[in-house]
C-alpha positions in Angstrom: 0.0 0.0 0.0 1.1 3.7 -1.0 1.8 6.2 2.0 2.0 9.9 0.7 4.1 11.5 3.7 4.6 15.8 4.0 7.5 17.4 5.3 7.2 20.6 8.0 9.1 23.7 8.5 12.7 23.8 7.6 12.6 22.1 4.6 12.8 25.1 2.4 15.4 25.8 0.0 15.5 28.9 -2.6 15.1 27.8 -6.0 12.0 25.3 -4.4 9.2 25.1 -6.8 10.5 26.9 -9.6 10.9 23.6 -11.6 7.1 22.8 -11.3 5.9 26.3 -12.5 8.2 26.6 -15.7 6.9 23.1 -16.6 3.3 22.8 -15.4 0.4 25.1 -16.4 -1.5 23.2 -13.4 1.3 24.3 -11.4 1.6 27.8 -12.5 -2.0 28.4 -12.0 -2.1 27.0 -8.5 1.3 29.4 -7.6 -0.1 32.4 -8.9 -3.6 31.9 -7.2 -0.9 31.3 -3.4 0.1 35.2 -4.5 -3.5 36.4 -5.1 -4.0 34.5 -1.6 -1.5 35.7 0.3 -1.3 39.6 -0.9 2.2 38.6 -1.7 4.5 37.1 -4.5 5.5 34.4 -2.3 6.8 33.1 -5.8 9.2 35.5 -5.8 10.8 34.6 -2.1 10.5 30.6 -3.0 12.3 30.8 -6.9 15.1 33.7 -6.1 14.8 34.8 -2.3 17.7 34.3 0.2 17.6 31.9 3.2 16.8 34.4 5.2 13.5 35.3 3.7 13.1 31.6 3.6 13.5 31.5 7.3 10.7 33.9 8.4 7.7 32.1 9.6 4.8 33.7 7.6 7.1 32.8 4.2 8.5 29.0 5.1 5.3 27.8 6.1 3.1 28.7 3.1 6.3 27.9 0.8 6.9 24.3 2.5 3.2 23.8 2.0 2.4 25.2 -1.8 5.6 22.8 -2.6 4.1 19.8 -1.5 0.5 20.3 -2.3 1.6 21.5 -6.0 4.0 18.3 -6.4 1.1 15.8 -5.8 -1.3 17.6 -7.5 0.6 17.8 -11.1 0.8 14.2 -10.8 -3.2 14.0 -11.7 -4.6 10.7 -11.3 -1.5 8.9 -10.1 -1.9 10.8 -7.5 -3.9 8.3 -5.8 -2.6 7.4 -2.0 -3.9 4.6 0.1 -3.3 6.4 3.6 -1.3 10.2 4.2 0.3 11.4 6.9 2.6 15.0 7.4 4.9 16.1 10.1 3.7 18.8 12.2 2.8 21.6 9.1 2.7 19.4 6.8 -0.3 17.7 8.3 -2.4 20.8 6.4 -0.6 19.8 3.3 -2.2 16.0 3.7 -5.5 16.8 4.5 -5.2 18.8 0.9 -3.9 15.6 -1.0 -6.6 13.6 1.1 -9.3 16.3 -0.2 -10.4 16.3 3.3 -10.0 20.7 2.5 -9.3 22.7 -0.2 -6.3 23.9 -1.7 -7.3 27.9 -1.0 -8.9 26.7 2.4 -5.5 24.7 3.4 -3.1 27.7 1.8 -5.6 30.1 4.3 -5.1 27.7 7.4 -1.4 27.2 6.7 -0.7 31.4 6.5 -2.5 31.7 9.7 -1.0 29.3 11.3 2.2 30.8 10.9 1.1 34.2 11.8 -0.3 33.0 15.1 2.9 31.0 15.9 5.2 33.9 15.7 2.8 36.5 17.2 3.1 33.4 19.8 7.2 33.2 19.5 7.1 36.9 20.3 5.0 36.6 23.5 7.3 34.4 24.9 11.3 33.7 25.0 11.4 30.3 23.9 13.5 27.2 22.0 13.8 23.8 21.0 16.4 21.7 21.8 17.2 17.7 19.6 18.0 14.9 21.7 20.0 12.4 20.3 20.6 8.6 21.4 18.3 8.6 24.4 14.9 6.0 24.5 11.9 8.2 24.2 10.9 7.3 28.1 13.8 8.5 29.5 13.6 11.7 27.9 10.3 12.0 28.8 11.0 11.5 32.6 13.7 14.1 32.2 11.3 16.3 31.0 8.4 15.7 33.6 10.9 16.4 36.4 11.7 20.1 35.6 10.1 22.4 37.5 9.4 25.2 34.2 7.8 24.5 30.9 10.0 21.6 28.9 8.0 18.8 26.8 8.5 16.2 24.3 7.8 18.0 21.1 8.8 15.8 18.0 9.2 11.9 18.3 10.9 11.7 14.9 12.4 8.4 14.8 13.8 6.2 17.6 16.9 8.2 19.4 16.0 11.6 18.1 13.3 13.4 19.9 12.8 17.1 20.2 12.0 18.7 23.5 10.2 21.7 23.2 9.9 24.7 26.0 10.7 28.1 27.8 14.5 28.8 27.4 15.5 28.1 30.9 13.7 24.6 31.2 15.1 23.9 27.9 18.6 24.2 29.0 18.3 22.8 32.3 16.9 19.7 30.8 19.6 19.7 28.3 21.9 19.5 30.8 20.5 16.4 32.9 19.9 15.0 29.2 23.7 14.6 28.5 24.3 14.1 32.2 21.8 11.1 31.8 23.7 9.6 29.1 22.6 11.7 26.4 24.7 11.4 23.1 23.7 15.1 22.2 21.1 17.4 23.6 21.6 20.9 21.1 19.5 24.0 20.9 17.8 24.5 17.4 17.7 27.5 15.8 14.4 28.5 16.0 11.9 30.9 16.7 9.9 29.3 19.3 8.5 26.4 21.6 6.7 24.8 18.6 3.8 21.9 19.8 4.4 22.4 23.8 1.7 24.5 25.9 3.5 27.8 25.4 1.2 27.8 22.0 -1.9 28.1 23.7 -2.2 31.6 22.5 -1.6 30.2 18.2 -4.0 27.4 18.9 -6.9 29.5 20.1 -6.4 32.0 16.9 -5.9 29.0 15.0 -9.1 27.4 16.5 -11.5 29.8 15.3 -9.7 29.8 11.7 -10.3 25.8 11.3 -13.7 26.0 13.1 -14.9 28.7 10.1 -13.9 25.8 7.7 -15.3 23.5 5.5 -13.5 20.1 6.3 -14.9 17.0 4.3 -14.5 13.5 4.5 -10.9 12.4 3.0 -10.0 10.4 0.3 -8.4 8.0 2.6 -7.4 7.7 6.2 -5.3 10.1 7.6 -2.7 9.3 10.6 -2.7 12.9 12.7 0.6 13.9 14.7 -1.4 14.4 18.3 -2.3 10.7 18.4 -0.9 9.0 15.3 -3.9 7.3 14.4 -6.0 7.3 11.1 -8.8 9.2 11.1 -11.4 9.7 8.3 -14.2 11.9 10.0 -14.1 15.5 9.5 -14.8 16.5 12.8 -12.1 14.2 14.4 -9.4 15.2 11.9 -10.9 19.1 12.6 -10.4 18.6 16.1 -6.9 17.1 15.6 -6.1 20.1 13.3 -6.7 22.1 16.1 -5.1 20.7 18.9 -1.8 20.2 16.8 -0.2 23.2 17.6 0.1 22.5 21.7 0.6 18.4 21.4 3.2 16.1 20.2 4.4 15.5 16.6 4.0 11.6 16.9 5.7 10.7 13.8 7.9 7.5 15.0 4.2 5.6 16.4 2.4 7.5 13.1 5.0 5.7 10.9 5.1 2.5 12.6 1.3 2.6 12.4 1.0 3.0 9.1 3.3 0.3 8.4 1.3 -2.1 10.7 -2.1 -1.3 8.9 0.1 -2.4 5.5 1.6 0.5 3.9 5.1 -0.6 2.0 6.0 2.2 0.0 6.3 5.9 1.2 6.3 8.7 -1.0 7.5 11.9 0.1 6.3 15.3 -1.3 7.6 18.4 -1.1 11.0 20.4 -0.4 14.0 17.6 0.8 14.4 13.9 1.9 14.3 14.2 5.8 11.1 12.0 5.9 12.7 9.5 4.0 15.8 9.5 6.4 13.2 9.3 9.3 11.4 6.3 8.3 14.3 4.0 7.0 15.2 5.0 10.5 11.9 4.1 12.0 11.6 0.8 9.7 14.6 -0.3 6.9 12.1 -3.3 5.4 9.7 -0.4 3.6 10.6 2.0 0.6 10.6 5.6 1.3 11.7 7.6 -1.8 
């Protein structure tokens, strides 16, 4: 069975895209209707920008996004996937592919998500940290016994988690990470405490955003990040859309999941091959390409 998997922020690369608009008609269209959307030539940033502009929030997100969604849709009617799943943004891009929303409804969503996370950044000093070569428990005990806001944020594949939280608790568990045995435990360069409670303020914006939108039944199942299960009723997924932004990217149990309920060849869409890496990680028997 054919997964379609959806990368998330930092992804981006300039030059991304450009390929499928001088090529495509379908994809041209779709990019310059993401302009009209946006009030922006996000086209502009995505083909010739710099990193930098790549980096901002309210750019990367809808770039990552219109990459993906445009690269399955110019495939037509081979684009026909037997389960989806995306990491943490690019959840928005697989409800798209799964036609559980609309391509200007998800594009909408995706630009105010990423409006509401930094207005969220800003509210707060806050990071991320990756752990490396530590079981998924014992991070998680780490985590539970700092007094100050540190969570799991991304289980990405087994022996790299990302803890999310303010920049204090971040470092202090960083510390008793490495002191725990801890191959690496390294702030990321980020803006924020993506999926940990210090988002509250994004997921409420967010919340009405997704509550004003039309979400239908999918095309197929697809595995959400808060509890990495399949889901095919629009209110569930809508509900899981929503309470994204403060839980857990489960993509190691999303993956394994997938895998147990028979998917054998992943297909990843959009800007790089860190999902790939992830699941040959997570399982070496399946195909990820």
């Amino acid at each position: 069975m054919k997964a379609y998997v959806f990368p998330g922020q930092g992804a981006q690369f300039t030059g991304m895209g450009k390929d499928l608009y001088e090529t495509s008609p379908l994809a041209k269209e779709l990019f310059e209707k993401a302009n009209d959307i946006l009030g922006f030539r996000i086209t502009d940033l995505m083909f010739e920008g710099t990193a930098e502009d790549l980096k901002q929030t309210k750019v990367t997100q809808p770039a990552v996004f219109l990459h993906s969604v445009i690269s399955a849709l110019v495939m037509g009617e081979e684009c026909k996937p037997d389960m989806v799943a995306g990491h943490s943004l690019g959840e928005f891009s697989a409800l798209v592919v799964a036609k559980a929303i609309t391509f200007e409804d998800g594009l909408r969503l995706v630009a105010a998500r990423a409006q509401a996370m930094q207005k969220a950044c800003e509210m707060h000093p806050s990071t991320m940290a990756a752990v490396l070569g530590m079981p998924d428990e014992k991070v998680e005990e780490i985590c539970a016994g700092i007094d100050g806001i540190v969570v799991p944020a991304n289980y990405n594949c087994p022996g790299q988690l990302v803890i999310s939280g303010t920049v204090e608790a971040v470092e202090e568990a960083c510390e008793k990470l490495k002191a725990a045995g801890a191959k690496r435990a390294l702030k990321l360069p980020v803006g924020g405490a993506f999926h940990s409670p210090l988002m509250e303020p994004a997921r409420v914006e967010l919340e009405a955003a997704i509550k004003a939108t039309t979400y239908n039944r999918p095309i197929c199942p697809v595995y959400q990040n808060v509890d990495a299960k399949p889901h095919t009723e629009p209110e569930e997924i809508k509900a899981n859309s929503i309470a994204q932004l403060t839980g857990a990217v489960r993509w190691t149990q999303s993956v394994k999941n997938m895998i147990a309920d028979g998917a054998d060849y992943f297909k990843e869409l959009g800007p790089g091959t860190v999902l790939q890496g992830l699941i040959k990680k997570i399982d070496a028997s399946v195909t990820a390409e």
